[in-house]
C-alpha positions as CSV (number, residue, x, y, z in Angstrom):
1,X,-4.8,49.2,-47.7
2,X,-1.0,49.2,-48.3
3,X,-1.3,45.2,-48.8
4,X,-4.0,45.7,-51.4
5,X,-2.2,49.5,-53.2
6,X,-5.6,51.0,-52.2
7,X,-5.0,54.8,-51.8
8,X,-6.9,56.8,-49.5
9,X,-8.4,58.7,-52.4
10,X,-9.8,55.3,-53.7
11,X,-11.1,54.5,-50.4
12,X,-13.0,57.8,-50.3
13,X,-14.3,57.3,-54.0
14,X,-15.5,53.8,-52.9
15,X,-17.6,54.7,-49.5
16,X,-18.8,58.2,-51.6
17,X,-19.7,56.7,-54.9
18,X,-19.9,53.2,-55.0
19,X,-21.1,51.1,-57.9
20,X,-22.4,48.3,-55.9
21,X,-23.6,48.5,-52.3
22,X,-24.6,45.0,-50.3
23,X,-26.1,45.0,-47.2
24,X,-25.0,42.1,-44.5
25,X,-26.5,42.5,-41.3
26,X,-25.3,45.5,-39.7
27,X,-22.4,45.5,-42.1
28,X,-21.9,47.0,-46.0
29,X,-19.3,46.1,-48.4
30,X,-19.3,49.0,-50.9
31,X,-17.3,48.5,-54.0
32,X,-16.0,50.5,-57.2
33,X,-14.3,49.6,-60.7
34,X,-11.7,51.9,-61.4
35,X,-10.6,52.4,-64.7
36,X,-6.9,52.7,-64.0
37,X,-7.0,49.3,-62.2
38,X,-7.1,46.1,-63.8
39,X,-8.1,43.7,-60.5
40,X,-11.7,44.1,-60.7
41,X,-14.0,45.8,-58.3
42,X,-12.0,47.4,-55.1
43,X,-14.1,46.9,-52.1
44,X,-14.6,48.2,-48.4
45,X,-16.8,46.2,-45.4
46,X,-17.7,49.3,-43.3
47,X,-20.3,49.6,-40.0
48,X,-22.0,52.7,-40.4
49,X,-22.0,54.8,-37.1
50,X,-25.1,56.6,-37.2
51,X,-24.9,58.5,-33.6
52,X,-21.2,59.6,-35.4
53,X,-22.6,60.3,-39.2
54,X,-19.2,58.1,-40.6
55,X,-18.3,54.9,-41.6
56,X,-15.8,52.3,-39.9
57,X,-13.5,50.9,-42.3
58,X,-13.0,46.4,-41.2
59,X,-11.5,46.2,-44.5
60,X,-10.3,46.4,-47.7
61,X,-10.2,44.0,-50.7
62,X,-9.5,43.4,-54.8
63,X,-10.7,41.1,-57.2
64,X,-14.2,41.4,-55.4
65,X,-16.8,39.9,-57.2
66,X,-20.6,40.2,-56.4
67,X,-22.5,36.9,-56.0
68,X,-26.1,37.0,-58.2
């Protein structure tokens, strides 16, 4: 996250509201535009931990762009 300026609150915005959502496998990258931002969608890879109700954070990127 520090690499790629991504605050926490970003992150948060990301796995609660995302604009896109992509399954892969057992995996998710959930990403967000943000206005205030001019490198494209930020995105998150998470595992979701159902026995745990939370996400796992892999990573983090920018400039994320989803394939049609």
């Amino acid at each position: 996250m520090m690499e790629r300026l991504i605050t926490t609150e970003e992150l948060t915005q990301i796995l609660d509201k995302p604009d896109v959502s992509v399954e892969q496998g057992s995996k998710w990258i959930l990403a967000k535009e943000f206005p205030n931002r001019n490198d494209n969608l930020i995105a998150a890879v998470v595992v979701e931990r159902e026995d745990k109700n939370l996400w796992v954070v892999i990573t983090v990127m920018v400039q994320f762009e989803k394939r049609v």
